[in-house]
N, C-alpha and C positions, 0 to 999 in steps of 0.2 A: 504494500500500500504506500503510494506514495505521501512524502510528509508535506499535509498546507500549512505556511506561515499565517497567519493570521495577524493581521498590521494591527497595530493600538491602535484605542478610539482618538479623535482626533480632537482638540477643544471643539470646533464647532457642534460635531455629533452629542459630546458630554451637555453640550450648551440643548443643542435641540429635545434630547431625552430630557432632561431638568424642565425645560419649560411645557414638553409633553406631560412631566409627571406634575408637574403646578397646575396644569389644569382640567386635569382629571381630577387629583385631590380637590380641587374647588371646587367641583361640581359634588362631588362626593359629601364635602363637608357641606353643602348649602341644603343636599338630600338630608343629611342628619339631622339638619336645623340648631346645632350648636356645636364650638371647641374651643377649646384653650390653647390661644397660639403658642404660649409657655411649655405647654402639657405634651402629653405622646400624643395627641392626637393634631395637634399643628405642628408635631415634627418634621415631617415629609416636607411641610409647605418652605418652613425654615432651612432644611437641609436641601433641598433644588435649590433657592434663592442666593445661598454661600457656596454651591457648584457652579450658579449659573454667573455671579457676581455683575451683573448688569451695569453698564457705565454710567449709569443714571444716576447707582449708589456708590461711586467711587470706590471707598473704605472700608466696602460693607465687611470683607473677609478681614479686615486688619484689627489691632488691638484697639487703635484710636479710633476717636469718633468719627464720621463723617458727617461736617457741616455744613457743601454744599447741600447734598443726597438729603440732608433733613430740612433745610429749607423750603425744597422741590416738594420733598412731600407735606410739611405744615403750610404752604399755602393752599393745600389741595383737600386739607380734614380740616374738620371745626377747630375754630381757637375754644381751648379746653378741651381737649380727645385726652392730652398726656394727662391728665387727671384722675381719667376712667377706670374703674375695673371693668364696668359691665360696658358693650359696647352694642347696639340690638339694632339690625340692617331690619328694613319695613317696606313696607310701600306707603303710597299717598293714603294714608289714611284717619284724616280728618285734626291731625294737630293746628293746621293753621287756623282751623275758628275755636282754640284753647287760648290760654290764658302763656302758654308756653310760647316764646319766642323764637322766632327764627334765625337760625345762624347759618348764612351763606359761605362757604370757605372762598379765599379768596379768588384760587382759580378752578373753580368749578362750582360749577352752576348746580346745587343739590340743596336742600331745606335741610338740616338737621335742627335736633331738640335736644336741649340740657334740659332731661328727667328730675333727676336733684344731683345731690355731690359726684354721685358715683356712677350715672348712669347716662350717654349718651344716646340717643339716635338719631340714624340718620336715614333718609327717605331716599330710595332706592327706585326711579321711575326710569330707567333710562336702557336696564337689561343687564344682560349677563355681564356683559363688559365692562359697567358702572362698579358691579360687582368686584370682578378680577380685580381694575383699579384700587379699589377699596382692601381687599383682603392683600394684594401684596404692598400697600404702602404699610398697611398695619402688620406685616410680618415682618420688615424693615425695621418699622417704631418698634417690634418689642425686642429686636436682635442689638439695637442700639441702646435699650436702656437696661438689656443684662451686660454691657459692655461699661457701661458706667457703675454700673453694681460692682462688677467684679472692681474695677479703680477704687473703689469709698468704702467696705466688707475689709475687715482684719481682723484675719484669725476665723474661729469657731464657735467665736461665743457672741457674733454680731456688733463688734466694737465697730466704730469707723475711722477712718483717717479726720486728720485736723483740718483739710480744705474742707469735707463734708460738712464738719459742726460750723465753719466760717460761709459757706453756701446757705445753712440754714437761717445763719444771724442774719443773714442781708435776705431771705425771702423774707422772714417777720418783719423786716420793717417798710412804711408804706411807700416811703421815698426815700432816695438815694443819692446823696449828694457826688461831686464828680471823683473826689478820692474813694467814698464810701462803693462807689462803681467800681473804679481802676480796683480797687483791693478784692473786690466780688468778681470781677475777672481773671485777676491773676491765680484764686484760687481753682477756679473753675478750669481755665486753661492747664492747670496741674493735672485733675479728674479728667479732660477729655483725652491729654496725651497733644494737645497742641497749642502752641505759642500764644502769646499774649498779641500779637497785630495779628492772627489769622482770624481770634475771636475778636478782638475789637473791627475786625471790619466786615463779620456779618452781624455784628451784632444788633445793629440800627435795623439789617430787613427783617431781622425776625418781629419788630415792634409795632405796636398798636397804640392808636392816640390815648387808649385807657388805660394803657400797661405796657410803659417805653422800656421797662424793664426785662419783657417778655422770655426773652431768653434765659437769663438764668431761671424761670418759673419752668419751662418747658425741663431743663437740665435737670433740677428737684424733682418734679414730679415724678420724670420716668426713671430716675434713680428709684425713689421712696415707693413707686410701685414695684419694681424688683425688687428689693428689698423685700415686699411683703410676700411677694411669691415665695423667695425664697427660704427666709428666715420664719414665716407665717403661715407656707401656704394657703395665703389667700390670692389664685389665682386668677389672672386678667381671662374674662370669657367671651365671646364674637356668639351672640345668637343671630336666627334668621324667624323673622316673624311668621305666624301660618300663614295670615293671606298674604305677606309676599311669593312665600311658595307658593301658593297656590295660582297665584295672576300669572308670573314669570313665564315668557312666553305666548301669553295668549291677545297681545298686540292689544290690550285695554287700553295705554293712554295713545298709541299709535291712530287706530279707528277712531277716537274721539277728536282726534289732532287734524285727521285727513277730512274728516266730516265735516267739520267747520267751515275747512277750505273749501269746500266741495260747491256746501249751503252760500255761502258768500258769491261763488263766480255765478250761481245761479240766479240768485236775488237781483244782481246786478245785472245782468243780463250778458254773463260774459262768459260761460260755461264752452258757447259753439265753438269761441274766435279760437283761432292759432294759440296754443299755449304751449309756453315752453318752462322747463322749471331750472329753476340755477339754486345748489346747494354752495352759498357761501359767506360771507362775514355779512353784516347789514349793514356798512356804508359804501361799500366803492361802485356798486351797482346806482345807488341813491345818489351819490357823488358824481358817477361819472354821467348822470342823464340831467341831472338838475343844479350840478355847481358852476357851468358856464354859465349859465344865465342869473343865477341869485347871487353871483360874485364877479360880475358881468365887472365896475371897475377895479377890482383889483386884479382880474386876470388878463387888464391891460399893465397890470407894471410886472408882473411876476408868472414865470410858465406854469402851467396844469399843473406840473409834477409838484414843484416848490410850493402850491394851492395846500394840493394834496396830503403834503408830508406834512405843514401847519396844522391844518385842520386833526392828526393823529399827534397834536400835542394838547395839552391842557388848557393852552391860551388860547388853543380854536374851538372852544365850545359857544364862542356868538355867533361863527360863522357855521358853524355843525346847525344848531337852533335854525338859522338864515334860512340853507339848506331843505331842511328837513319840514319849515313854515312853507317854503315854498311848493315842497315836491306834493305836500297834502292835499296841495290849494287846486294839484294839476295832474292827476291822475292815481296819485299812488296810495294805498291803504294799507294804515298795521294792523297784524292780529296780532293781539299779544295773545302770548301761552296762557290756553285756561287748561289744557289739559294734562298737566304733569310731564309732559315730554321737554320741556326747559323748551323749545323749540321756536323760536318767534317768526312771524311771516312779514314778509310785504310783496302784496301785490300791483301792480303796474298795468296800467291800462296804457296803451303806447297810442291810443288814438286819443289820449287828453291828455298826450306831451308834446310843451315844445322844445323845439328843437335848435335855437336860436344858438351860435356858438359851441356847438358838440361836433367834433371836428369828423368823427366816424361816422354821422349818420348824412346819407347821401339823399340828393336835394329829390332823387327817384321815391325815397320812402315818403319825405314829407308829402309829396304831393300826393302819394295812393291816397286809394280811399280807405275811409277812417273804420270799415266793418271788416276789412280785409287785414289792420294791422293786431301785431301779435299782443297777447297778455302775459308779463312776466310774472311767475309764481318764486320770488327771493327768500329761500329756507336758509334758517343760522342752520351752524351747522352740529350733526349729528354727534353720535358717539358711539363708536365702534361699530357693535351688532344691530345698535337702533338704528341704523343708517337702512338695513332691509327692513327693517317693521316700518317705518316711517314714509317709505317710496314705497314698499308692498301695499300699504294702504292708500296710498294716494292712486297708486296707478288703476285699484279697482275702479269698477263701475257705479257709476251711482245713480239710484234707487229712489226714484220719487214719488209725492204720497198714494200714486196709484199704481206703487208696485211695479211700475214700468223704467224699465233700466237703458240708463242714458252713456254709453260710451265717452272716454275723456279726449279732447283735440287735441291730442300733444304731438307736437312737433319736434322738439328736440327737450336731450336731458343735458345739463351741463353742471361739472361738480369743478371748482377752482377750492382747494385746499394746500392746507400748509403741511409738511412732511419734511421728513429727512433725509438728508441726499446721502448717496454715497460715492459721487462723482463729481466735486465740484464745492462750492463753500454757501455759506447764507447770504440770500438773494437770488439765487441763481436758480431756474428753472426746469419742474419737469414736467417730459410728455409723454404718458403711458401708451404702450399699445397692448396692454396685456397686465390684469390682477393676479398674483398667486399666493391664498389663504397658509400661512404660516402654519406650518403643524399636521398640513394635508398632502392629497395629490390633487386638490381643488385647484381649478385655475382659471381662467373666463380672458379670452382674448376679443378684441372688438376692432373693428373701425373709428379711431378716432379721428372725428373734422378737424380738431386743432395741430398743426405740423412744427415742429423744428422751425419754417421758415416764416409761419407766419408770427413770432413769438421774438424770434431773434431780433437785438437792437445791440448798439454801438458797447453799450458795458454791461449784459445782463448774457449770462451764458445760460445755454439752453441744451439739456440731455433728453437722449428718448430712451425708453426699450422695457424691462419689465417694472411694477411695482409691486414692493409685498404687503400683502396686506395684515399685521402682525395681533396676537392676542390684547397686546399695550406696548406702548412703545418704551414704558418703564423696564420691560424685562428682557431687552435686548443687549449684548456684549461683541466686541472689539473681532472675535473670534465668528461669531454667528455670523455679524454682519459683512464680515472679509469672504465666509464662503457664500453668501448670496452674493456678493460681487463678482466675485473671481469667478463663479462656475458658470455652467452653460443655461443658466435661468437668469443673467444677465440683467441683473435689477440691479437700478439707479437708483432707487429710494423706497423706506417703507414707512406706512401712513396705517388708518384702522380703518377706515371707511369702505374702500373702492371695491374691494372682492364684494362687499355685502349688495351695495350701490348695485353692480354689476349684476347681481344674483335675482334683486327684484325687477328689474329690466328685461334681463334675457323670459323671466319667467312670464312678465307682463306681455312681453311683444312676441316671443317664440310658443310658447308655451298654452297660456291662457289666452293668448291672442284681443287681451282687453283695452291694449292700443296697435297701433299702427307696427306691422314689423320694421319697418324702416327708421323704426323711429333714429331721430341725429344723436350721436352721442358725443360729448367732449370733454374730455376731462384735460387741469392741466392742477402742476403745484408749486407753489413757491416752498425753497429751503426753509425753514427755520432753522435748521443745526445740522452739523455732520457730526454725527455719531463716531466717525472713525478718526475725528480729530481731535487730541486733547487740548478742553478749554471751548470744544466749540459744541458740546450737547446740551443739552434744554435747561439742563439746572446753572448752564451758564451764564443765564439769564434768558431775556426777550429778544427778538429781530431789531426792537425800535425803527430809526428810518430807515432802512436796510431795504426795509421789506417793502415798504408803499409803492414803488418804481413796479416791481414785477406785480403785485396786486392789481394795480391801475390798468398795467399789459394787458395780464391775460382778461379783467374785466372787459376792458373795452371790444378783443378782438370777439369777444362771443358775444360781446351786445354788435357790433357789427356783422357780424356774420349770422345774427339772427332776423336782422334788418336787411340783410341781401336776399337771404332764402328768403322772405315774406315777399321781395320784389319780384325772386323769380316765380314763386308758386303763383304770384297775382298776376305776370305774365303769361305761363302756362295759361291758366283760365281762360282772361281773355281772349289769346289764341283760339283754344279752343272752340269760345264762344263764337268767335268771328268765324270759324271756319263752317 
């Protein structure tokens, strides 16, 4: 018998198994309906997380803390999570008309409720993936506050070290003068294993106008709950409510979300016209159809772009108001989310815009006529797996009160999102021709209308070829992402959206046939980060201006290219009428 060698696993394979087994066991433990990420039964999730060490979390496998990686994820849970034992995932289910208040994390859009001292929740509308988010930043948070345990624990009998008891002097007191700071620092900086200027200079983003102190409260807490795990066993617990279980999956706030829209283009009388849907941020769409004209003289002293990049500062909030007064007054309407999906709409009637100064839209549309032009449906954007519940519902048919079922006019789908390249740096542009679901042999290839050439400008670099579509982009690493580059699936960037996007499309138009098969598709993204460059992944901070240039790009060339196709289809017609 001959002898086979059998090559070692390679990081990337160790990396893919680790996040194949993170999310099985999530699904696993959300079946149970509770665990202790401390405990054996949130061991699994702990032990992939420190195989798979994600560059999101830096330091997650080291002694010392990591204080980007904890940033990233305390803007993303409630202020006050490090406080909790009890921690209890739900659905939308009726806190907001309680006397209990709502706490927004900063970057992400989700309701949670502080129960009393010990108990958070947080309202879970968005899917599975809201989900994963959640469970692995919180397996992070408790891998980092048994790592500070283990610094401030002497001996066996639960002594502590002397920065601990000088950590605890300065959370007792309500304010801190600037020595009484530096000295609450420097001990701190002992227990995390890092320098006194690495904590002094995140120390500001972790703060709140109520508690500029925030930081060292975060450091106490999740020590003094280790602690009690250990010394106490009194274990930190992750429940999942019944009826979240129970809803998950069955598109409740998705249906409620598409209905609306549905009820709305009908009332108006806009249901027939050309409809096209754009998943992407809520102003450059708004921006780039109504900021010629309501900033009609400043955009004689200064170009669109320079408009643009103002308007995404702080001091452009009279001209954002300008804007947004004007575009109400002339075609466009918000829904705001009633339905749990965070989701907000504006729609766009294009036969009550004008077009005065919009350098894309050609003098052939303005003049058509006004029943032939299109209605844009502008969805913020998704999350993750809601991305298919949310387009699966819209793309149905809809159902009027005499039971009789009205087909949707869509003409094109178009998704402009922000993702991470791995060919190129932030700002710089991609153009998919092909999603592949991270984890699978799923893959969904398309004709995309937007190209390479129509994208390309003087300083904005433009890739094409596959995109992946990943479980969170928090549990990706240096290794993972080098062999989706390198090998013959040839992706340039991975995002959470498009495989899903793709999935409810193919099945609407191939499938169910409940829109047009032809329907146009376009997807494009701008970088936010390269993952494979240190200093340049997401917890490095924001895009800031970086980003507005390509944003403005790709908006414009699909509001333009949705404005040709209206020209030629109302050509055709005519043709055909004449003939």
């Amino acid at each position: 018998m001959p002898i086979i060698n059998v090559e070692p696993r390679t990081r990337a394979q160790e990396s893919t198994n680790a996040i194949e087994r993170m999310y099985i066991t999530m699904r696993h433990l959300f079946n149970r309906g509770f665990y202790k990420p401390m405990g054996v039964s949130g061991e699994s999730l702990r032990e992939s997380l420190l195989t798979l060490r994600p560059e999101i979390y830096g330091s997650i496998g080291e002694a010392k803390i990591e204080l980007s990686g904890l940033l990233y994820v305390m803007d993303r849970l409630p202020v006050g999570i490090e406080e909790c034992t009890y921690i209890n995932l739900t659905s939308d289910e009726g806190y907001e008309g309680s006397h209990f208040k709502a706490i927004i994390p900063k970057k992400r859009r989700r309701n949670c409720y502080r129960i009393d001292e010990q108990q958070m929740n947080i309202e879970v509308t968005r899917g599975r993936s809201e989900i994963y988010d959640i469970l692995t930043h919180l397996t992070f948070l408790m891998i980092e506050s048994h790592k500070i345990m283990k610094q401030v624990i002497v001996g066996d009998n639960g002594n502590t070290t002397r920065d601990w008891k000088c950590l605890e002097d300065a959370i007792a007191k309500k304010k801190l003068s600037k020595e009484e700071k530096e000295v609450a620092i420097t001990h701190v900086a002992n227990i995390l294993g890092r320098t006194f200027d690495e904590v002094t200079s995140v120390y500001k983003e972790f703060s709140t106008t109520t508690n500029p102190n925030r930081f060292l409260s975060i450091i106490y807490h999740l020590g003094r709950l280790a602690k009690q795990e250990v010394l106490d066993e009194e274990k930190r617990l992750v429940t999942f409510s019944p009826v979240l279980r129970e809803r998950l999956g069955h598109h409740i706030h998705g249906d409620i979300w598409a209905m609306r829209i549905k009820k709305h283009l009908v009332e108006h009388g806009l249901f027939d016209r050309p409809l096209h849907i754009i998943s992407a941020n809520l102003h450059s769409v708004m921006n780039s159809l109504y900021g010629p004209k309501a900033l009609a003289s400043q955009m004689q002293k200064k170009s669109r772009m320079e408009i643009f990049a103002d308007l995404s500062n702080d001091s452009g909030k009279k001209n954002r108001d300008l804007i947004k007064k004007h575009a109400l007054a002339n075609g466009m309407t918000e829904l705001k989310d009633q339905s749990g999906t965070n989701i907000d709409v504006q729609i766009f009637d294009l036969s009550n815009c004008e077009f005065e100064k919009v350098d894309f839209c050609d003098i052939r549309f303005r003049e058509s006529e006004n029943s032939t032009k299109p209605v844009l449906i502008v969805m913020d954007y998704a999350f993750g797996e809601q991305a298919y519940e949310t387009m699966d519902e819209l793309l149905k048919p809809f159902k009027d009160e005499n039971g009789k079922t009205h087909q949707m006019n869509v003409r094109s789908i178009n998704v402009m999102g922000k993702a991470g390249i791995l060919e190129g740096d932030k700002g710089d542009i991609m153009v998919p021709d092909a999603h592949v679901f991270e984890g699978t042999a799923d893959n969904y290839p398309f004709k995309n209308r937007l190209s390479k050439k129509d994208l390309e400008s003087d300083d904005i670099k433009v890739v094409t070829g596959s995109m992946v579509t990943v479980l969170g982009t928090s549990l990706q690493n240096k290794d993972l992402l080098e062999f989706f580059y390198n090998s013959s699936w040839r992706v340039i960037g991975l995002e959470m959206e498009g495989a899903h996007y793709q999935k409810a499309i193919q099945a609407a138009s191939r499938v169910r046939r409940s829109i047009r098969k032809k329907v146009k598709v376009r997807y494009a993204y701008y970088a936010s980060d390269n993952p494979l460059k240190t200093g340049h992944t997401l917890a490095s901070g924001g895009l800031g201006l970086i980003g507005v240039k390509p944003v403005y790009v790709i908006t414009e060339k699909i509001l333009e290219q949705i404005m040709e196709n209206s020209i030629s289809s109302q050509e055709q017609t005519n043709s055909t009428t004449d003939s």
